[in-house]
PAVEXFI-15990 format. One record per atom (N, C-alpha, C): residue in one letter; x, y, z. Coordinates in pm, whole numbers, padded with zeros to 5 digits, always signed. Layout:
BEGIN
aXYZ;...
***
This chain:
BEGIN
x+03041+01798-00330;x+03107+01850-00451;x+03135+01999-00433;x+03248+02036-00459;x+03275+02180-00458;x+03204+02262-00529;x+03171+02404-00478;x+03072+02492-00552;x+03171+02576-00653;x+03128+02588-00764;x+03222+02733-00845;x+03128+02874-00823;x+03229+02920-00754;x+03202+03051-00727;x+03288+03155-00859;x+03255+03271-00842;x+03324+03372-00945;x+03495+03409-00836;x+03478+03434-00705;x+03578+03446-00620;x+03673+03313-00661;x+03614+03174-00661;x+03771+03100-00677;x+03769+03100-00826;x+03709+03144-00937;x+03772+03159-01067;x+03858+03248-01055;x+03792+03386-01008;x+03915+03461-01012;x+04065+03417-00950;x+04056+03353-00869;x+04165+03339-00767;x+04260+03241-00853;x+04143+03108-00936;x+04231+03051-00987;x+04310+03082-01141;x+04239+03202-01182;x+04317+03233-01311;x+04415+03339-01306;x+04396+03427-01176;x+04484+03486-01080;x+04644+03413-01076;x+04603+03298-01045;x+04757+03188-01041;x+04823+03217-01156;x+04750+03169-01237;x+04863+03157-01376;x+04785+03260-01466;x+04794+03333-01473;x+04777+03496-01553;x+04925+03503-01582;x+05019+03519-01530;x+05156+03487-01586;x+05150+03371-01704;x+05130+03283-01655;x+05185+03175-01814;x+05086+03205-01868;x+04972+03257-01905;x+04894+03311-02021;x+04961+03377-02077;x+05055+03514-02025;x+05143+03586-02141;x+05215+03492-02210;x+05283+03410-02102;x+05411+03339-02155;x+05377+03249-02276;x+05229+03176-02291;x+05163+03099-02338;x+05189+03184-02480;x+05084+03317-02506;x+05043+03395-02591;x+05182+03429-02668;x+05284+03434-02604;x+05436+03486-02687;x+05496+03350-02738;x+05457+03280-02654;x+05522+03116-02683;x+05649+03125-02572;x+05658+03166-02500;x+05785+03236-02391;x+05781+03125-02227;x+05681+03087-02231;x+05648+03030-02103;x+05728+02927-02098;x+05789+02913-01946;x+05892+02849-01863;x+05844+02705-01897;x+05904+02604-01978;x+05808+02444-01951;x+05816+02391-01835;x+05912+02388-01741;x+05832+02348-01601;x+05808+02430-01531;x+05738+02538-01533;x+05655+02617-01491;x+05498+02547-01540;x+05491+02542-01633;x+05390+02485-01711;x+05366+02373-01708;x+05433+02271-01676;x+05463+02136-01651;x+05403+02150-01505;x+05400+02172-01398;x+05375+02212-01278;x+05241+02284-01312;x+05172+02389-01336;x+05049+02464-01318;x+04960+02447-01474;x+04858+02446-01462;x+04770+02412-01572;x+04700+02576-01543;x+04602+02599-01693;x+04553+02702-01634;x+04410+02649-01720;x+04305+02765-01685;x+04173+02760-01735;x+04131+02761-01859;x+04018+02737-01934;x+03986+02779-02058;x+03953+02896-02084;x+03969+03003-01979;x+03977+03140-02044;x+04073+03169-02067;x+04156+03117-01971;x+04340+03138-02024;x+04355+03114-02141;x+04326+02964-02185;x+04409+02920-02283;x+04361+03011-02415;x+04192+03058-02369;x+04101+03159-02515;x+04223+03281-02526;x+04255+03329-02441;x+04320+03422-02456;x+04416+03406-02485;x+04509+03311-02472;x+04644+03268-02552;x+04638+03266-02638;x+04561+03214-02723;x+04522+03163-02844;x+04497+03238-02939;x+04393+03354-02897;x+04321+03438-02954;x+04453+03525-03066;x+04547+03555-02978;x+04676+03629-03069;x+04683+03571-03242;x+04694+03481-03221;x+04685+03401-03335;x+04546+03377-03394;x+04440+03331-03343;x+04344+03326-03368;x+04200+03364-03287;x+04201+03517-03382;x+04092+03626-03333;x+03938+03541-03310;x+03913+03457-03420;x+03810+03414-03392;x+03811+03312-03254;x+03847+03247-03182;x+03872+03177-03119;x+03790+03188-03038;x+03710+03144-02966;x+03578+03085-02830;x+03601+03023-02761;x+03558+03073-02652;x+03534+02947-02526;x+03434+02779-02580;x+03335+02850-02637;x+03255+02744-02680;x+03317+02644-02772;x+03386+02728-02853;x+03508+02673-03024;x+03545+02545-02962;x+03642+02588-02837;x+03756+02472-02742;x+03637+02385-02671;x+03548+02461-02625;x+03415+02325-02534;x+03417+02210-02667;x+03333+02253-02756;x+03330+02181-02905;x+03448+02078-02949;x+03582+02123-02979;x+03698+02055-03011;x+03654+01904-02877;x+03657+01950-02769;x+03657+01858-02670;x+03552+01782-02685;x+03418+01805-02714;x+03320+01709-02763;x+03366+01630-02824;x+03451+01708-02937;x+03474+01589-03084;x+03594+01487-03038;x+03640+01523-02878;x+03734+01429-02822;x+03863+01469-02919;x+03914+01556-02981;x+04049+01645-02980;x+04117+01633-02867;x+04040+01691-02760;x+04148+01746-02626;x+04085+01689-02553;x+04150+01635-02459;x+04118+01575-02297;x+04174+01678-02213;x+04124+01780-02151;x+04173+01856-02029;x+04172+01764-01908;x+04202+01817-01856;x+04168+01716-01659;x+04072+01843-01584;x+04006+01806-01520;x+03875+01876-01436;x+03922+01875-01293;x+03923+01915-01239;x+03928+01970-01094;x+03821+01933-01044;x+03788+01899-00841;x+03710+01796-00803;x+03527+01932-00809;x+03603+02055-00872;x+03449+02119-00890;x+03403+02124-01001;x+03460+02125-01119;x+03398+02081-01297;x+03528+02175-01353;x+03615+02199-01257;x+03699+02351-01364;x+03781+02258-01521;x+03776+02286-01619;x+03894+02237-01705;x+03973+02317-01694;x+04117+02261-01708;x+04253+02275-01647;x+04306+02221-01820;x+04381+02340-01861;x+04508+02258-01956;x+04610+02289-01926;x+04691+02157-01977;x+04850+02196-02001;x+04913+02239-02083;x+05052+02261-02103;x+05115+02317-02207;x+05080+02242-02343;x+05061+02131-02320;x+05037+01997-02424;x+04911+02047-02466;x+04816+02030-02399;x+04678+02055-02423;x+04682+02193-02514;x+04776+02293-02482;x+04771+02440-02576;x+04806+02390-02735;x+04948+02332-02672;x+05005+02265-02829;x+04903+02223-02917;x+04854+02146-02883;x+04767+02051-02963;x+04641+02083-03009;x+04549+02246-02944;x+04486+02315-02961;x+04541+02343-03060;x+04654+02436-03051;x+04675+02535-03165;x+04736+02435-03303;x+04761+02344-03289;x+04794+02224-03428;x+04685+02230-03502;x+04583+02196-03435;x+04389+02156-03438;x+04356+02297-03514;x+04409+02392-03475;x+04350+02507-03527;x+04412+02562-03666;x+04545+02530-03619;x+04664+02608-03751;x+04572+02427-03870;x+04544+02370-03865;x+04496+02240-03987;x+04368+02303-04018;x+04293+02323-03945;x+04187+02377-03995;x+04188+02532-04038;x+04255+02622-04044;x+04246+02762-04086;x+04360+02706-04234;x+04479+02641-04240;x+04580+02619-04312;x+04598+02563-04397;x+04529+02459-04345;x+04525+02312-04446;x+04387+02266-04503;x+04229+02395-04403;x+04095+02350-04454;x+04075+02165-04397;x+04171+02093-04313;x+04125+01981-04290;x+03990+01933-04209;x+03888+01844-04271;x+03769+01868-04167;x+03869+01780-04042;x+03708+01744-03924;x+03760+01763-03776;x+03770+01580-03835;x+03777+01526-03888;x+03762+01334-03885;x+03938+01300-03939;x+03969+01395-04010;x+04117+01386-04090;x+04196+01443-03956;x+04183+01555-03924;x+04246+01600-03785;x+04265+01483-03700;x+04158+01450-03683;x+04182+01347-03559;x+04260+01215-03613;x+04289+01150-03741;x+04349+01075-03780;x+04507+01171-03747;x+04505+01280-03841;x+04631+01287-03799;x+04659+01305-03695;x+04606+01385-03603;x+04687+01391-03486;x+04729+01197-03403;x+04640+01111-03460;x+04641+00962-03363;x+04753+00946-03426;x+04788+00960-03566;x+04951+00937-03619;x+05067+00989-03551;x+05028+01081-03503;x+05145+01112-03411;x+05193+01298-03460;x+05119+01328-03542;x+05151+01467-03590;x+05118+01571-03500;x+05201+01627-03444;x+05209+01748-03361;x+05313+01670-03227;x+05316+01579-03268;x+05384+01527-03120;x+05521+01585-03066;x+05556+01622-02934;x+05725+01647-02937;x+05727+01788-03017;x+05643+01930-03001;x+05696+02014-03069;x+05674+02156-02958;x+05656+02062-02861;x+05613+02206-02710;x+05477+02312-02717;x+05564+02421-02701;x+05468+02539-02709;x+05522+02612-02857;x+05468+02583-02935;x+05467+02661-03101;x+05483+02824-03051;x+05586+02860-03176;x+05546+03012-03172;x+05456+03049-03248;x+05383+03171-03248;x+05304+03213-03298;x+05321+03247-03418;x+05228+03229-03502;x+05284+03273-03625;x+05267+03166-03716;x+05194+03199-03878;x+05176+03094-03941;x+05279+03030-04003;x+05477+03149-03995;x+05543+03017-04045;x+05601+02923-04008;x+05554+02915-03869;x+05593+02813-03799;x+05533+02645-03853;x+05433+02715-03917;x+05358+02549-03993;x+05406+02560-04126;x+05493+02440-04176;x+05498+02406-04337;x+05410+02378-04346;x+05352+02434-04484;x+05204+02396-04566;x+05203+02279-04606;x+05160+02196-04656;x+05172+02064-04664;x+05040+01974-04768;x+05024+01967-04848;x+04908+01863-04897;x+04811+01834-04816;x+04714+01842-04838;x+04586+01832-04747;x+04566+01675-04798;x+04549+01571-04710;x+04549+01432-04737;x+04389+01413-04773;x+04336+01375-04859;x+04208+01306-04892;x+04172+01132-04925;x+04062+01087-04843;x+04039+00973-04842;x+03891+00945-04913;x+03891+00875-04995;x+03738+00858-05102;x+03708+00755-05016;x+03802+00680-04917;x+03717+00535-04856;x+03578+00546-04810;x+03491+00473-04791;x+03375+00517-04701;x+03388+00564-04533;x+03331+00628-04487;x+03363+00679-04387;x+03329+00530-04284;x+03261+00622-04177;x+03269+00488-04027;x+03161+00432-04025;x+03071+00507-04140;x+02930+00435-04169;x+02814+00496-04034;x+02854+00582-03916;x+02815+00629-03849;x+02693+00737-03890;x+02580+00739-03840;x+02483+00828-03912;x+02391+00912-03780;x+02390+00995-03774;x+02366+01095-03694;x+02220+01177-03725;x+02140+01219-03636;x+02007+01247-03624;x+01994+01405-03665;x+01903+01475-03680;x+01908+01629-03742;x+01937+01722-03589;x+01877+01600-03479;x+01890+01687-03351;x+02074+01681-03328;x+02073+01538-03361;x+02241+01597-03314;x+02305+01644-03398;x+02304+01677-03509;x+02379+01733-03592;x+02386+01910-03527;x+02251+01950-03534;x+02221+02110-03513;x+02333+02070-03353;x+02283+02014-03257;x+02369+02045-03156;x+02509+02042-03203;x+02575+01928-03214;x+02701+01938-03291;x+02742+02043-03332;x+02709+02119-03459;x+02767+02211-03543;x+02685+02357-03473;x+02573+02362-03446;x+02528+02468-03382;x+02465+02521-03550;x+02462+02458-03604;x+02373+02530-03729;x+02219+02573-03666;x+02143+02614-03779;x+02015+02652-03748;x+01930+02532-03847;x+01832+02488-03810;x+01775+02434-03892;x+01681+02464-04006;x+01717+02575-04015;x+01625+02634-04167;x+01740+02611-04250;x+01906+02661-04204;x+02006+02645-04306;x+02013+02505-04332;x+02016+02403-04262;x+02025+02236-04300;x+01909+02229-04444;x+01761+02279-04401;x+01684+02267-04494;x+01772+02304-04654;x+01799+02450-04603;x+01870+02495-04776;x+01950+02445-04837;x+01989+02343-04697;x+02133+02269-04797;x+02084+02156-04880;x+01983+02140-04833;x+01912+01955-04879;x+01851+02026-05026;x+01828+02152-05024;x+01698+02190-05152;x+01822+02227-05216;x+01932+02276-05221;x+02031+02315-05344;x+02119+02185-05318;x+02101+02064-05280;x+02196+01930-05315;x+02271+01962-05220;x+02330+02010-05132;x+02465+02012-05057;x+02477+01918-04974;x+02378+01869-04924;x+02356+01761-04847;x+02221+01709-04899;x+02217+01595-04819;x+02090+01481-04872;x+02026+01428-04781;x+02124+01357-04697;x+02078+01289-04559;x+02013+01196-04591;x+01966+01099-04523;x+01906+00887-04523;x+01780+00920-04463;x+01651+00942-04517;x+01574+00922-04477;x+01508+00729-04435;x+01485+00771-04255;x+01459+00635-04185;x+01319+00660-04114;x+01224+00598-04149;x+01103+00609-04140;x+01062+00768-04129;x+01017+00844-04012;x+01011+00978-04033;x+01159+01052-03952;x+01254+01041-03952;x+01365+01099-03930;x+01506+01094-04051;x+01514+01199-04053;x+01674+01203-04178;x+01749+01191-04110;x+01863+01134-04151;x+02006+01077-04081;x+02093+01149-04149;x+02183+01204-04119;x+02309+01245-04163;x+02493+01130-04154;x+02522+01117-04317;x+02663+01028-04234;x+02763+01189-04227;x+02886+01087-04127;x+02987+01159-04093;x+03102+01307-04179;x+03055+01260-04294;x+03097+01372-04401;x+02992+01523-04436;x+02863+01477-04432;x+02759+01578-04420;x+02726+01665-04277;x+02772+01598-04191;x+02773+01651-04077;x+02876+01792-04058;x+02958+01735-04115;x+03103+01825-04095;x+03081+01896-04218;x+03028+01898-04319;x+02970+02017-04435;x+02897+02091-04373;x+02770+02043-04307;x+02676+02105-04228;x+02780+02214-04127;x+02865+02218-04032;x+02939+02243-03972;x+03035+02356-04071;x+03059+02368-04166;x+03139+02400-04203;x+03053+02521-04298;x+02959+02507-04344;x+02846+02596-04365;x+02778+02650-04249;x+02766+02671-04124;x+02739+02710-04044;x+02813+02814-03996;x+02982+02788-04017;x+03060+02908-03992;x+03052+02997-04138;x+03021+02943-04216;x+03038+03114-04365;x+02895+03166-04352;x+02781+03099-04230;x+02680+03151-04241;x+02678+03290-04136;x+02770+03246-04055;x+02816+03378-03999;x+02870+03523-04056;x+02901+03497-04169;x+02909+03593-04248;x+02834+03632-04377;x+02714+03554-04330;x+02638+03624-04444;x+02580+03506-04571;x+02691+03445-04581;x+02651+03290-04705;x+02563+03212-04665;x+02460+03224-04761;x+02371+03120-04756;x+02370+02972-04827;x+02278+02945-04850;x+02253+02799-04923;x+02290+02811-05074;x+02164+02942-05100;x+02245+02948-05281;x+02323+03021-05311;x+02406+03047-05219;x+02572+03116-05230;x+02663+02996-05240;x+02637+02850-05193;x+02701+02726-05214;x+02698+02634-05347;x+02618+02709-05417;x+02572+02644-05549;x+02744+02645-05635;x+02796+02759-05626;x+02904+02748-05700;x+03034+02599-05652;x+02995+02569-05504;x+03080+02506-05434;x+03053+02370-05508;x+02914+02370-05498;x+02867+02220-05519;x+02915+02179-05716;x+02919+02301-05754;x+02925+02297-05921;x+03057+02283-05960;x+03153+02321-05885;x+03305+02311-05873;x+03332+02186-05846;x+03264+02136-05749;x+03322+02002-05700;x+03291+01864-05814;x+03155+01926-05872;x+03107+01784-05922;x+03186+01808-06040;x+03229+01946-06108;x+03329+01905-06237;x+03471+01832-06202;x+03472+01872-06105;x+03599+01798-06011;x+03610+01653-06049;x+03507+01600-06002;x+03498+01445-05960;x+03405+01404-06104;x+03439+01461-06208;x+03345+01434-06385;x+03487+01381-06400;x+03543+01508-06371;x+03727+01481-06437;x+03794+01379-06402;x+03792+01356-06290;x+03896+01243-06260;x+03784+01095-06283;x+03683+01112-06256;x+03603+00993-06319;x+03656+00960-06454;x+03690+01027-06528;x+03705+01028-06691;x+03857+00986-06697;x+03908+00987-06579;x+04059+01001-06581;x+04112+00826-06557;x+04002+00843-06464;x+04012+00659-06362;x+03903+00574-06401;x+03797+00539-06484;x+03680+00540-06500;x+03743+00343-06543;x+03828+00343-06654;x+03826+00233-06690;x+03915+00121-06541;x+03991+00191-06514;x+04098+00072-06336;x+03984+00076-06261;x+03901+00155-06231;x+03776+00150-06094;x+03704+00062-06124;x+03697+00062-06263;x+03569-00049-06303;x+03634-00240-06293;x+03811-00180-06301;x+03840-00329-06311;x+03793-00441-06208;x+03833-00580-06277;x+03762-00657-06171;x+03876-00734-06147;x+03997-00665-06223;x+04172-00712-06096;x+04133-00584-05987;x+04146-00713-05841;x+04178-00590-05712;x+04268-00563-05733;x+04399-00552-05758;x+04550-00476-05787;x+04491-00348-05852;x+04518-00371-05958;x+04466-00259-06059;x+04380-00153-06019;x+04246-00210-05920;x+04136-00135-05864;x+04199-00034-05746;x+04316-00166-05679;x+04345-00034-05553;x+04437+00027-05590;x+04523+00049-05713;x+04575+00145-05740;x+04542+00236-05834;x+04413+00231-05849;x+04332+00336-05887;x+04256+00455-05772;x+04243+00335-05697;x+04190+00378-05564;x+04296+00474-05572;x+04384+00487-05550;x+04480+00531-05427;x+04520+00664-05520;x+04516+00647-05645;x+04574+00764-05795;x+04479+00804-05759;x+04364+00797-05756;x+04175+00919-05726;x+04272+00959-05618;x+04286+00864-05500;x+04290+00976-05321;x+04365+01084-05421;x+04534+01003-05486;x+04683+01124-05497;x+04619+01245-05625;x+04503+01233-05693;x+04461+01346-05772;x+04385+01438-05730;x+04282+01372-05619;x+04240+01439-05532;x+04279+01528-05466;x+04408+01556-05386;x+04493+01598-05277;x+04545+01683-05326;x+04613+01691-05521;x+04640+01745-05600;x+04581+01885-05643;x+04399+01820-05638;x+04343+01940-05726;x+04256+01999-05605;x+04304+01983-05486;x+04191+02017-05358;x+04358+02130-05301;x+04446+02084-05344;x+04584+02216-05271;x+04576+02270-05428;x+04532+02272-05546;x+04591+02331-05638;x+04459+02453-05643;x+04359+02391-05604;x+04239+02477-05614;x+04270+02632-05476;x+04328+02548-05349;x+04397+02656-05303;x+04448+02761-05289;x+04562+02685-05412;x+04630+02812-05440;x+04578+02898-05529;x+04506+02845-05593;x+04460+02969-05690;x+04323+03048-05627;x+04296+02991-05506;x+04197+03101-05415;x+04267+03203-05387;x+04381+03139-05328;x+04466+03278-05265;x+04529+03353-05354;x+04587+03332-05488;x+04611+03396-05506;x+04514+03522-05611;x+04438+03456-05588;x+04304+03564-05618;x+04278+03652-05487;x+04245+03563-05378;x+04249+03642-05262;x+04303+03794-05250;x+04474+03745-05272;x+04570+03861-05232;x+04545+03967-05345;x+04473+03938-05433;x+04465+04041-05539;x+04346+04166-05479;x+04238+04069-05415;x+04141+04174-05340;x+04238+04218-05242;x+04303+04160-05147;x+04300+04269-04979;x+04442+04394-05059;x+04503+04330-05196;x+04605+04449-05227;x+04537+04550-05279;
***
């Protein structure tokens, strides 16, 4: 097996240090790019223009969650393509844009969204904003251990604790281990990055108090079709919760931001 040395990294990001600019402007030749793949420091640095926060680890992660398939070289190097950038930066502009967790991402992207659009320019108006799609179905029923969760999300496990003592999560207790399903995981995950700045557990209290008047309301709204015992009736109740949902999860949005813009003016 080939050894990685620091001499053939350099040598190989040496190659295409050119289509990193080209990458970063959105300028790069497509069969140039079509022809040479470059590294995951490349692509961090492409990226980064657009999105400061951006990591080597961020993109390792996406690839866990099976987002991106790079191709590896016969010594462990990951190698992307122009495709592989695209579809990074889709993955990224949904989650900074649209707030979509990583389980909706990956639905959309299997639909075919981002497909056929090259190398994006930079820049958020290159993405129409769009309704953030919500699904009340049950998830995959998949339930996950506290060890893999912390690996997963990279939380700490004192913050998991705070989430369970202010309700944010709950988790399945199975003999002496708690289970997490697929929606708490990605909360867990998603509280892990505002913990980087400082938010804790009972800084989420307002989150959790917002949401449940949320879901009082539309209970009160749909309360009598959910209960019916015509399936017609039931799944188009179903489906009025997802379309009110989607409603008051982009309407709540907008009125972040435009509170937002009132602080940074």
């Amino acid at each position: 097996m080939a050894i990685r040395t620091p001499a053939a990294e350099s040598a190989l990001e040496a190659d295409v240090g050119e289509l990193e600019q080209g990458l970063a402007a959105g300028r790069a030749d497509p069969g140039a790019v079509r022809q040479k793949s470059i590294t995951i420091g490349a692509v961090c640095k492409a990226l980064a223009q657009e999105f400061p926060d951006i990591s080597i680890s961020k993109i390792r992660y996406l690839e866990d969650q099976k987002l991106v398939t790079p191709r590896r070289t016969p010594g462990g190097y990951r190698l992307y393509t122009q495709s592989d950038v695209a579809r990074l930066r889709m993955i990224l502009r949904l989650q900074r844009d649209e707030f979509l967790p990583l389980r909706v991402i990956r639905q959309e992207l299997a639909s075919g969204r981002g497909e056929g659009t090259g190398t994006p320019t930079p820049g958020r108006e290159s993405v129409r904003p769009r309704r953030a799609g919500v699904s009340v179905h049950e998830d995959s029923g998949a339930l996950f251990s506290l060890e893999e969760v912390l690996e997963e999300t990279k939380a700490d496990a004192k913050l998991v604790r705070e989430l369970e003592e202010y309700g944010v999560v709950k988790g399945e207790l199975r003999g002496a281990a708690r289970y997490y399903d697929e929606t708490e995981r990605e909360i867990i995950g998603a509280v892990a990055e505002l913990a980087r700045y400082g938010v804790g557990g009972r800084n989420l209290r307002v989150f959790r108090s917002s949401a449940d008047r949320e879901a009082n309301l539309l209970q009160q709204i749909l309360a009598p079709a959910l209960r019916s015992r015509n399936p017609q009736r039931r799944k188009e109740a179903l489906e009025a919760l997802e379309n009110l949902a989607a409603v008051t999860t982009h309407l709540r949005h907008l009125l972040l931001v435009r509170d937002l813009r009132k602080i940074a003016g």
